[in-house]
N, C-alpha and C positions, 0 to 999 in steps of 0.2 A: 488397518484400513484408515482409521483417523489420520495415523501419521503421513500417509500415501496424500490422502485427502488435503491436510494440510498444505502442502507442499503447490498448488493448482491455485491456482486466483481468477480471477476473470480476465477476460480478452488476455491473455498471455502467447497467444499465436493469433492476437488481433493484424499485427502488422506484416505476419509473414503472409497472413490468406486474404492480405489485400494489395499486395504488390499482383502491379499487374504481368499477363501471361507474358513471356518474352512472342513478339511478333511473328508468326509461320515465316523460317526460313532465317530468322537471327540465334543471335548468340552462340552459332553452333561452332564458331572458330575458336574458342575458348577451349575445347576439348583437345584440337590438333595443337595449340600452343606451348611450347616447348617449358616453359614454366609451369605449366597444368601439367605435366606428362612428369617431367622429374619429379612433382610433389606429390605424383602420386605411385611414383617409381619407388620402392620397400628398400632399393638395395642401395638408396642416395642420401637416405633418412637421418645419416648421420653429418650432411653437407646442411641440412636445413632443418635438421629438428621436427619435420612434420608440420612447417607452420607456410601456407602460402596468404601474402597479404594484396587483395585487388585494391587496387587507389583510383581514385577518377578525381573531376571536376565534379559540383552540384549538377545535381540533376544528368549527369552522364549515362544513367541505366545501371548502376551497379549490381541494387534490390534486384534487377531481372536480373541479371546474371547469376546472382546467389541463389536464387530463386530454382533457375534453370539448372545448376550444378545441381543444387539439394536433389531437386526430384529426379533430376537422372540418378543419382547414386544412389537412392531410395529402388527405383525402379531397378537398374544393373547389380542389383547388392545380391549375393550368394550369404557370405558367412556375417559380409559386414554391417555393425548397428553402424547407423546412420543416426545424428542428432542436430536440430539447428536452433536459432533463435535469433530474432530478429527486434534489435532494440525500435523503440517509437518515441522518438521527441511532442509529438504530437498530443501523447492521450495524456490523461488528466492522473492517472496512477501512476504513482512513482514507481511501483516494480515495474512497468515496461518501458521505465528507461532508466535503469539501474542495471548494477551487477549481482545485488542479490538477487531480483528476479529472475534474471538468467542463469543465477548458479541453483535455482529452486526450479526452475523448466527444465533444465539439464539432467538433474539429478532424479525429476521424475519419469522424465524421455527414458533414460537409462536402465530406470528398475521396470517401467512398462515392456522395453524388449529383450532386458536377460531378467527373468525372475527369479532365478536363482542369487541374487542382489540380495533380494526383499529382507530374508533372517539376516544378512550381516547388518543390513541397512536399521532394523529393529534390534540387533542388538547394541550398535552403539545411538542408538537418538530414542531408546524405550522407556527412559528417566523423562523425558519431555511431553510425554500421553497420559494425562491425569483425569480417568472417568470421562474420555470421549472427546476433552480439549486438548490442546497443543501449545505448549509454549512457544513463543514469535521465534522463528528462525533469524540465525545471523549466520555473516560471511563467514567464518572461519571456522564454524564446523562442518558446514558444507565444502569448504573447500578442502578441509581434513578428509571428507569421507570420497570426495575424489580420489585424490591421492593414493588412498584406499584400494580405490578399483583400480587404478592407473597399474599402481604396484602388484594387482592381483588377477586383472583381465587375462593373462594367459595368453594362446593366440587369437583371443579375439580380435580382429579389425574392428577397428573405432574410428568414424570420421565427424568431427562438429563442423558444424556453417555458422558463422558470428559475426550479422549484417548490422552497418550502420551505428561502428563504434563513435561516432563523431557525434551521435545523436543521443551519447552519455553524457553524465557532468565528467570533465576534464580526469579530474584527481580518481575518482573510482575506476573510468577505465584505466586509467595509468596502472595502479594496484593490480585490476583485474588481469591486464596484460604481461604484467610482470609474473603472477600467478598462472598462467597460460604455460608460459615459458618455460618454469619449474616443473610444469605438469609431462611438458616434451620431454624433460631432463628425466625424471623420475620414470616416463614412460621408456625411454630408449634404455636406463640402467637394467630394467626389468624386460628387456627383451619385447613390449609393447608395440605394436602396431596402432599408432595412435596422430593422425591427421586433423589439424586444424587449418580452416581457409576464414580471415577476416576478411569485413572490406570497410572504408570510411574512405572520408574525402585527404586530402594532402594534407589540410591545418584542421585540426592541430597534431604536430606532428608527434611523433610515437616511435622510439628506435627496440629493435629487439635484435640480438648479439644474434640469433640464425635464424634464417628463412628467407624464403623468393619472394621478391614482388614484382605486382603488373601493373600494369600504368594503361588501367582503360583507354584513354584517349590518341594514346603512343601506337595501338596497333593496329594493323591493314586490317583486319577483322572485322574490328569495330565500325570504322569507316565505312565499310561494305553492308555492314547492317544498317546503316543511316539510310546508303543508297538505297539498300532494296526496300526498307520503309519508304521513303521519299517515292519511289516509282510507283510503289502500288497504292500511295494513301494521296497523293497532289493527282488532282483532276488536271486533264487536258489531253491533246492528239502526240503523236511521237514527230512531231515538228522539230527543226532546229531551233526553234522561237523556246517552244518548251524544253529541249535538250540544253541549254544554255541555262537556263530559268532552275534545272533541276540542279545543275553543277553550281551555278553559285548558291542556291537555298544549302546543297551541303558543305559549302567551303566556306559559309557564315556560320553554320553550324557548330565549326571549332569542336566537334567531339560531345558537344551536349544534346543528348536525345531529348530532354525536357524541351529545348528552345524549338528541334521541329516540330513537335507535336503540338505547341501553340503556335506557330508560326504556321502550319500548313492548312489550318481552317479559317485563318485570315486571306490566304492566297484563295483556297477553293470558294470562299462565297463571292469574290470578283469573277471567279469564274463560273458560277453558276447564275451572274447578272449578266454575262457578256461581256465582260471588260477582260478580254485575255491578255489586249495590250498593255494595260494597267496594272497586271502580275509583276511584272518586273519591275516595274516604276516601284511597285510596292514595298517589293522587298528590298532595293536596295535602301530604302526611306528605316526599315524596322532598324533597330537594334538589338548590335550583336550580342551585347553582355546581356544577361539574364534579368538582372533587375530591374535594367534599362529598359527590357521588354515587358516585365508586369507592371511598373511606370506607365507608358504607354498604353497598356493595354484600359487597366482602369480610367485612364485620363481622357484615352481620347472619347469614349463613349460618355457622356454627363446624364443619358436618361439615369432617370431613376436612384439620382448619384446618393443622396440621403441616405433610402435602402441601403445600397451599395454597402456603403460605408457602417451602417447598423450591422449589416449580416458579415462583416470582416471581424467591427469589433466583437460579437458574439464568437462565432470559429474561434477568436482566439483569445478571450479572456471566460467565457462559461466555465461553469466549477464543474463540468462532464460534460461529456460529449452528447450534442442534441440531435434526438429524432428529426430526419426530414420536417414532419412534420409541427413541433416545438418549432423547431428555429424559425419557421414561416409566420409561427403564431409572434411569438418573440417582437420578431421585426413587424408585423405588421400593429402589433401591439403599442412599437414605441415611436411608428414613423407618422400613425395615423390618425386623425381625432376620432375619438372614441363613439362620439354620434354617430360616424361616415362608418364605423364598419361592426359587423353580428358577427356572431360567432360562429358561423357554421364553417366546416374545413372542406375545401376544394378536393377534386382525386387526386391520387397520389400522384400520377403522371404532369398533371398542372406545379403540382408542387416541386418539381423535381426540377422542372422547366425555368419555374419562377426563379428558384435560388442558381441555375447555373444561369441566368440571366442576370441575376443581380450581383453574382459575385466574379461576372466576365468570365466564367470558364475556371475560374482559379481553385474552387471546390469541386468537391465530387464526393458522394452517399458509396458508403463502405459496405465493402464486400460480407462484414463479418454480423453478426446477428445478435439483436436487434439492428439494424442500418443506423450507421448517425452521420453528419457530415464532417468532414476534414478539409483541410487543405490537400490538392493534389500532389505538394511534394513539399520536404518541410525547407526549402527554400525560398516559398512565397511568405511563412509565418519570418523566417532570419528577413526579409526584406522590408515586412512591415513593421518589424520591432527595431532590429539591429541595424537597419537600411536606413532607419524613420520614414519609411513608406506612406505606413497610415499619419502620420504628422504631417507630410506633402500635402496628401489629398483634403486633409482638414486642418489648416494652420491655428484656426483656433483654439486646436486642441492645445498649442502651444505647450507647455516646461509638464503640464501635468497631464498628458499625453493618455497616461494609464491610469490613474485618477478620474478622469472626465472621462473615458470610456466606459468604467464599471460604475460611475455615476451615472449613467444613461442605462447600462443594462438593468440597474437599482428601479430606475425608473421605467422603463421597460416592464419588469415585473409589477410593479406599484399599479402602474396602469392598466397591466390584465389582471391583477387581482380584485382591481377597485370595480372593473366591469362584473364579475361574479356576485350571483343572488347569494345567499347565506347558504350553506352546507345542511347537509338533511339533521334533520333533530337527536337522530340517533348518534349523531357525537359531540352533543350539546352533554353539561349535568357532569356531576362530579366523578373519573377519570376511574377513581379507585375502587367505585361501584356499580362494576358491567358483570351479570351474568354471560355464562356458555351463549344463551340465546342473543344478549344485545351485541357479541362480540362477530356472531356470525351477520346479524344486520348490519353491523359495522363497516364490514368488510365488504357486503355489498352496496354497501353507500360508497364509499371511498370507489369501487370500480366502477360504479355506473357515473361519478365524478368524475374519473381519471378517463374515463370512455370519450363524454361527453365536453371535456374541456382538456385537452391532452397538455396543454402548460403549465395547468394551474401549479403542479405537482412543484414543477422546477419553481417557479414560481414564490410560492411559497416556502419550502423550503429554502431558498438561495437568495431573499431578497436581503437579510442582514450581510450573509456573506459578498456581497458587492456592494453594498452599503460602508462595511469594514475597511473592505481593498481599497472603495473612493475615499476615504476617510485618510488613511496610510498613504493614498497619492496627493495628498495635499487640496483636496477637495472637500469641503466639509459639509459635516453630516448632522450639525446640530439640528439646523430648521427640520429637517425629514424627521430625525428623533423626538422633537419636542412637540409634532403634530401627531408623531404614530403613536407616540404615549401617556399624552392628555384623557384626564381620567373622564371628560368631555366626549373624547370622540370615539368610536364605535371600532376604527380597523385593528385595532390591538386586540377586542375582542374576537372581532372577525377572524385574523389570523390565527389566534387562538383554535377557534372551533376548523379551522380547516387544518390548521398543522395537527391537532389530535386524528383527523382523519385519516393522515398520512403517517401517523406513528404505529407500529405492528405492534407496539409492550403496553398495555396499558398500564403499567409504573411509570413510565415515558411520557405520559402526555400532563399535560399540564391542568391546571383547574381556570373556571374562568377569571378569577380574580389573578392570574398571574401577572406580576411587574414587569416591563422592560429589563429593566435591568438583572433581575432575577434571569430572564429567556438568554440573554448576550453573555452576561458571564456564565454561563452553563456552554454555550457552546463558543467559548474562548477569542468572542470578536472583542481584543482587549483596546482596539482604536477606538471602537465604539462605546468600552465601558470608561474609558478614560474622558470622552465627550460629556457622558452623562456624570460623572464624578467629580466636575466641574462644572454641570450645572445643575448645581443646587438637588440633584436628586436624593430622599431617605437612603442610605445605603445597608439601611439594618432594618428593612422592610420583610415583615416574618410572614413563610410562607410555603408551599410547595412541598416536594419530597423532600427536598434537603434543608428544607427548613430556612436558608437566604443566602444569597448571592456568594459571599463568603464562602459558604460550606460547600457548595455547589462549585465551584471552583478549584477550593483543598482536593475533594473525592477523584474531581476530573484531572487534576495532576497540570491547571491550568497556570501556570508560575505565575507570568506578568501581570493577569486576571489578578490573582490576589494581593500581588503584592500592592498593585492601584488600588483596591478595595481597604489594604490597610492604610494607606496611604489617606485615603479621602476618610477615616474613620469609622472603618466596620469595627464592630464589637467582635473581638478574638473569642470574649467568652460568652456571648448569645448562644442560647440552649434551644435544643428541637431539633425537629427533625429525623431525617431516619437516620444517623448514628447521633446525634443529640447535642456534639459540641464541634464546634474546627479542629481543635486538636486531635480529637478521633476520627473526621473525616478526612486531615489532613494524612494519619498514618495509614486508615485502610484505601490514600490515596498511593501508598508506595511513595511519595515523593520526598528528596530528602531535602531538599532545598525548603517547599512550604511547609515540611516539619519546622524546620529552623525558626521559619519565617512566623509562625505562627505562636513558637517558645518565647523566641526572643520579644515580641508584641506582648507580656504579662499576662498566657494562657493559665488558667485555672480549673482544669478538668473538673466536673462534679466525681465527688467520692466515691458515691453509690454505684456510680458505672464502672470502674476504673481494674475492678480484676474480672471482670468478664469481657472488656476488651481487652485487657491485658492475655487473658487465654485463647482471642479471636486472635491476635496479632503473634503469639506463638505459632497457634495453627497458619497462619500465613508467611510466615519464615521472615520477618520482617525487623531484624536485628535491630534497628537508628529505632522504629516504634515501639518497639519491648522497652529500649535505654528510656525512652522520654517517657512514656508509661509510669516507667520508677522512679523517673526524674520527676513527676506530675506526683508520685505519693500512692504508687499502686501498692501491695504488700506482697512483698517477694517472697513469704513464705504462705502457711496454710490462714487465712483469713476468714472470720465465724461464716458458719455456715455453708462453707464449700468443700468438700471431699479430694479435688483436687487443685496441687501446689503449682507453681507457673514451673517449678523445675520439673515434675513427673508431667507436665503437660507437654516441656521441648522433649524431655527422654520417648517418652511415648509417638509423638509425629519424626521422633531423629532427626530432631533440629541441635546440630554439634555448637553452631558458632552462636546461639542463643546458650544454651547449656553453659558455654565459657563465662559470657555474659552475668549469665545468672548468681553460676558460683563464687565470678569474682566481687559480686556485690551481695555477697553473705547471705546466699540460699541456703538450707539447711539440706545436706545430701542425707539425712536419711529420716527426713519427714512422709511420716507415715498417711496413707489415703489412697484411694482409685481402687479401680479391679484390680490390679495387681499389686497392690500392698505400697510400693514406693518408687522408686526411680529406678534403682537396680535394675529391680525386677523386670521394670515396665520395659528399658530400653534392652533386656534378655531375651523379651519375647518377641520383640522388633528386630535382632536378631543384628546389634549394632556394636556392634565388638569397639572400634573407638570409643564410644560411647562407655561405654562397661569399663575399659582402661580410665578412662577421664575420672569417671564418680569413683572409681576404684581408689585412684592417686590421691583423689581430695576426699578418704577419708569415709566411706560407704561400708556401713556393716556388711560383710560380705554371707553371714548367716541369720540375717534381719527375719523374723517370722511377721508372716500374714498376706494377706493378698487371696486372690484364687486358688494358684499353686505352692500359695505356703511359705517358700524360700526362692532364689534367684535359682539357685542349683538345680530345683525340679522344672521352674520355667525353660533354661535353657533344655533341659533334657527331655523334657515334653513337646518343645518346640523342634530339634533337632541340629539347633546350634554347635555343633560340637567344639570350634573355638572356645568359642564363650566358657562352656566347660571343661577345657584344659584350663583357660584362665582362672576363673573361678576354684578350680582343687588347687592350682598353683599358689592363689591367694588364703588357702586354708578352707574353704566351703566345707562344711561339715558332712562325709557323702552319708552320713545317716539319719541326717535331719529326719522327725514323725513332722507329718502334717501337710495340708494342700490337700486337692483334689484328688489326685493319687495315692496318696501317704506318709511318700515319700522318691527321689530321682528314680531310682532304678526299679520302681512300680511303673513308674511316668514313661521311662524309657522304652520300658519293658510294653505295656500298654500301646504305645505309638509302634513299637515294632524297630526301635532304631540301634542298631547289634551295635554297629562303632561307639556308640554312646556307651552300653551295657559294660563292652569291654573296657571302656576308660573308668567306668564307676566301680 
C-alpha cells in the first residue's frame, strides 16, 4: 500500500481534467482519418511501431483531441487498458511537467487496471518501503519495470495518450521519447499489443525512426470543426453580410482554435450593441498571429490596467497556484491603499468576474479541486515571458523584468500581512511546550485565521521566497531585510507568531527570539542570506532547533546556504543544538559536498559525542559520514562503556560498503559485545552471506563463543540460513560446539523445525 501510495502526488491528472470538452459535433474526424485507423490497425504495427504523433500550431486544440481519443478508447475498450497523461507547463510542481511524473502516473494507471502487476511490481521496488516510507523514485527503475510489463503483458492491449510533450524541459522529453521507442521495440519483440499516440507543437522538433504523424492544421477535419464552432458560437442572422463575416473569421483563423475563441466574443459584444456593420470592420482590424492578438487584447482596454498587470504578474510568478479567491486578495492587496480597503471577501461569482475582467479573458478558475486560476492556454504565459509581453505592457519594468515582478508580489504580501491584528495567543510562548490540549486549540486558531483572512497563509509563508527571486533578479532586498529584522520593530515577531500557526510539527516552529538569518538559511533563500552576510549581521547567532544558521543549513543539505555562511565567518565548530556540532549535522544531512565543506573549514567534533553518532550514521548507511566520523577521532573499535563496536553495528543493519570501510581501517573482526556475541554472528543472523564471506576473508573466528546463540553455526541454524551454513562447516565451524540458547546447532535446528539444515549438520 505504501509503495502504491508513493507513486500518486497531487494534481497529477490536474491538467488532463481541465482540458476543455471537445465542442458537440467536433473532433469526431480524427477517428475516420486514415492515420488514426492504421495506428490502430494490429496487423501494420510493424510499419509504425505503435506510435501515432498529432502536431499542430499553439493553441490549435490538440489537448481536445487527446482528450477526445482518450475517453473514447476508455469508453469502446473490451479487453484494452487504456492509460494517459497529460504534461502541464503551468503548475508549480515539477512532476507535472516532467518525465518522471509521467513515468509514476503511468505505472500507477497500470497496476490500478491489471492487478495482477501489484506482487511483481512489490517484488522488485520492496527494498524501497522502510516502516511505511518510501524511498524518492527515479527514472530508471520505473522505466526498468516498464519494460517488464512490456515484455510480459501477454495479449493484453495497452494504449497510452501523452499530451503536450513541448510543455517538458527539452532534454527529458528527448530521453523520455527515446525510451518510448525502445518500449515499441521491446513490445513488438514480445509479440505486445502496445499503442502510443503523442501530441506537441512542431518546435521543438523530436524525430523517432517509426510512426504516423498528423498535422492538425493540414486537415479538412479540423477546418470543419472551426466552421461548426464559428456557426453555433458568433451571434447574428444567416445573411450574406454574416456568411462572408463567418468565412473570413475562419480563414484568419489559420487552423488555430485558441484565436477563435478569443476573437469571437470581441465580434459578439458589437453585436449585441448593434453595430453588425462594424463586425467586419472589426475583424479585419484583429490580428492573425496569436500574440499579436493577446497584444491587442490587453492594450487596447487601459481600465483597471495596474490590476491588470498585478494579476498577470501573480498567474505567473506565485510559488502555487492561487485560489480565486487569494489571487483577488493578492491584487487588491498590492494595487490599493490600505486605508481605502477592509477585508471582507466579496461572492465567489464577483470574484470570478473581477479577475476574468482584469486579466481580459486570458485566465480562467480550473476544473480540478481545490479551483485555482491559470492561464487559458500556456501560450499566453510563452507570450508574456518569451514574447516580453508583460515588459510591453510595463516598460519600466525594464532588464529586471522578473526581479521587479516578485518584488511587487514581496510587496503585495508585506502589505496584507501588515494589515493583520496579531494571531490568537495560542501560538504565541515557547514551540516545544504545547500539550495534546494547546495543539487542538492551535489548530483551531490557525483555521478560524485561514477562514477569515484566506491570504494570509500564502502570504506569509511566501514573502521571503519572492523577496529571494527579487533579489536573484537584480532587485535588492537589503532596505526590506534591514527593516523586517531590526531588533526595534515588531514584523519579525509578528511573522513569527503567524508562521508558527501555519506550521503542523511543532519541532517546526520557531521560538520568539528567532534571527532572520537563522528563518532564510533554514529554508535556503541563499540571495537572501548573502544580503545579510554582507551586512554586517552576527552569523553565529545561537539559537533554535538546530542551534544557528550554519547547522540548520549542513541538516537541510542547503550547499550555497553554507558555503556563504562560511564564507562570511560562521564558526564550523559552535556546539548545540539538536545534533550539537555542523559536522554532525552536516553528515546526518547526507550531503557530500557540506561534509567536505564543513572538514575542510578546521571541524573539530566534540569527543564525547563522536561514537553514538558514529552508530547513528551506520544505521543510516552513510559511507563519506562513517569515513569523516573516523577521520574526526571516532573509535573504530569497542570504546569504554559501549557494548557495541561500529563493525557489529554495520554487520547487524547489512551495511557491506561500510563493513569494507571499517575493516580497511583496522577494525577488529572479532571484537567481542552485542546480543549476538560479535560480527560473525550478528550478520548470520541477518542472514548476509556476503557479509559472512567478507569477515570470513579478513580473518573472523569462525567458532568464536558467546553471544545469545553461542556460536555463528547455531545462529545460522536457528535462523534457517542454510548458505551461511554450508559456508561456515566449509570454513571449519565446529558442528558440535556446547553452548547458546539451544546448546548447541542441531538442538537449534532441530527446535526451529528446519530438516535441510539437520541434514547438513
Amino acid at each position: 500500500k505504501a509503495l502504491l501510495e508513493s507513486l500518486t502526488f497531487p494534481r497529477e491528472d490536474a491538467r488532463l481534467r481541465n482540458v476543455s470538452p471537445a465542442h458537440r459535433e467536433t473532433c469526431l474526424w480524427v477517428f475516420e482519418q486514415a492515420a488514426f485507423k492504421n495506428w490502430r490497425d494490429a496487423t501494420k504495427v510493424t510499419d509504425h511501431h505503435g506510435f501515432l504523433w498529432i502536431k499542430g500550431k499553439p493553441g490549435s486544440g490538440k489537448s481536445t483531441i487527446m482528450k477526445t481519443a482518450y475517453d473514447r478508447a476508455r469508453k469502446n475498450r473490451s479487453r484494452e487498458v487504456v492509460i494517459a497523461y497529460f504534461f502541464n507547463a503551468r503548475a508549480s510542481d515539477l512532476l507535472e511537467k516532467s518525465s518522471l511524473g509521467m513515468y509514476r502516473s503511468l505505472v500507477h494507471q497500470l497496476l490500478k487496471a491489471l492487478p495482477y502487476l501489484k506482487d511483481r511490481f512489490v517484488e522488485h521496488f520492496l527494498i524501497k518501503e522502510k516502516q511505511g516510507a518510501v524511498d524518492e523514485w527515479t527514472i530508471p527503475e520505473l522505466q526498468n519495470f516498464l519494460i517488464h510489463v512490456a515484455e510480459n503483458l501477454g495479449k493484453q492491449p495497452l494504449t497510452a495518450f501523452i499530451d503536450a510533450l513541448d510543455e517538458g524541459e527539452e532534454n527529458d522529453v528527448r530521453q523520455m521519447v527515446a525510451f518510448l521507442e525502445e518500449l515499441g521495440r521491446v513490445s513488438i519483440q514480445n509479440h505486445v499489443t502496445f499503442n502510443i499516440c503523442l501530441s506537441s507543437r512542431h518546435y521543438p522538433h523530436i524525430s523517432i525512426k517509426k510512426g504516423i504523424s498528423l498535422i492538425v492544421e493540414d486537415q479538412p477535419g479540423h477546418d470543419y470543426d472551426i466552421t461548426t464552432f464559428v456557426s453555433n458560437q458568433l451571434k447574428g442572422d444567416e445573411g450574406l453580410q454574416m456568411e462572408e463575416l463567418r468565412n473570413n473569421l475562419c480563414r484568419k483563423a489559420s487552423g488555430v482554435f485558441l484565436w477563435v475563441v478569443l476573437v469571437i466574443p470581441i465580434l459578439n459584444k458589437l453585436y449585441d450593441h448593434g453595430q453588425v456593420d462594424a463586425m467586419n470592420e472589426r475583424l479585419n482590424e484583429i490580428p492573425e498571429k496569436l500574440d499579436d492578438l493577446f497584444a491587442e487584447i490587453l492594450a487596447r482596454d487601459t481600465e483597471n490596467r495596474d490590476k491588470s498587470i498585478l494579476l498577470l504578474q501573480w498567474t505567473l510568478f506565485t510559488k502555487r497556484p492561487l485560489s480565486p479567491t487569494e489571487l483577488y486578495l493578492a491584487v487588491k492587496a498590492g494595487s490599493e491603499s490600505l486605508d481605502k480597503w477592509n477585508l471582507e471577501v466579496p461572492a465567489e461569482g464577483t470574484i470570478k468576474r473581477h479577475i476574468l475582467s482584469c486579466s481580459k479573458g486570458l485566465t480562467e478558475v480550473s476544473k480540478s479541486q481545490p479551483p485555482t486560476v491559470q492561464f487559458i492556454h500556456e501560450t499566453v504565459r510563452d507570450f508574456l515571458l518569451q514574447k516580453n509581453g508583460l515588459a510591453n505592457l510595463r516598460p519600466t519594468l525594464g532588464d529586471t523584468m522578473v526581479g521587479s515582478s516578485h518584488d511587487q508580489l514581496r510587496e503585495s504580501c508585506l502589505r496584507y500581512f501588515s494589515k493583520m491584528d496579531d494571531p490568537p495567543q495560542s501560538s504565541h510562548g515557547n514551540p516545544r511546550k504545547r500539550n495534546r490540549m494547546d495543539a487542538s486549540e492551535h489548530d483551531k486558531a490557525r483555521d478560524t485565521v485561514s477562514m477569515k483572512f484566506q491570504f494570509i497563509e500564502y502570504a506569509v509563508i511566501h514573502i521571503f521566497d519572492h523577496a529571494d527571486a527579487a533579489e536573484s533578479g537584480g532587485v535588492s532586498q537589503k532596505a526590506f531585510l534591514r527593516d523586517f529584522g531590526r531588533e526595534t520593530n515588531t514584523k519579525l515577531r509578528k511573522w513569527i507568531r503567524f508562521r508558527n500557526l501555519f506550521q503542523r510539527y511543532q519541532v517546526r516552529r520557531y521560538t520568539p527570539e528567532a534571527k532572520l538569518l537563522y528563518i532564510i538559511s533554514e529554508q535556503n533563500l541563499s540571495n537572501l542570506v548573502r544580503v545579510l552576510t554582507k551586512d554586517s549581521v552576527d552569523v553565529n547567532t545561537k539559537g533554535e532547533r538546530y542551534g544557528n544558521a550554519l547547522q540548520t543549513a549542513c541538516i537541510n543539505g542547503h550547499e550555497r546556504t553554507a558555503r556563504l555562511l562560511v564564507d562570511a565567518q560562521a564558526d564550523v565548530n559552535a556546539e548545540g543544538g539538536e545534533h550539537g556540532h555542523a559536522l554532525f549535522a552536516a553528515i546526518f544531512g547526507k550531503n557530500d559536498i557540506i561534509v567536505q565543506l564543513i572538514q575542510n573549514n578546521g571541524a573539530i567534533a566534540p569527543k564525547g559525542m563522536l561514537h553514538k553518532k558514529l552508530l547513528t550514521t551506520i544505521d543510516r548507511g552513510y559511507t563519506l559520514g562513517v569515513r569523516a566520523l573516523l577521520d574526526a577521532g571516532a573509535n573504530i573499535n569497542l570504546p569504554a562503556g559501549s557494548d557495541r563496536s561500529p563493525l557489529y553495528r554495520a554487520t547487524e543493519k547489512g551495511q557491506f560498503e561500510i563493513i569494507q570501510l571499517l575493516l580497511s581501517k583496522g577494525a577488529d573482526v572479532n571484537a567481542q559485545g552485542g546480543y549476538y556475541g560479535n560480527a560473525l554472528q550478528a550478520a548470520s543472523t541477518g542472514g548476509h552471506n556476503k557479509i559472512v564471506e567478507l569477515l570470513l576473508s579478513r580473518g573472523a573466528d569462525v567458532n568464536a563463543q558467546g553471544g545469545y546463540y553461542g556460536n555463528a553455526l547455531q545462529t545460522a541454524s536457528a535462523e534457517s540460513h542454510d548458505k551461511i551454513v554450508e559456508l561456515l562447516l566449509g570454513r571449519g565451524a565446529n558442528v558440535n560446539a556446547q553452548g547458546g540458547h539451544y546448546g548447541n546447532s542441531l538442538q537449534a535446528a532441530s527446535a526451529r523445525g528446519h530438516d535441510k539444515i539437520i541434514e547438513l549438520l
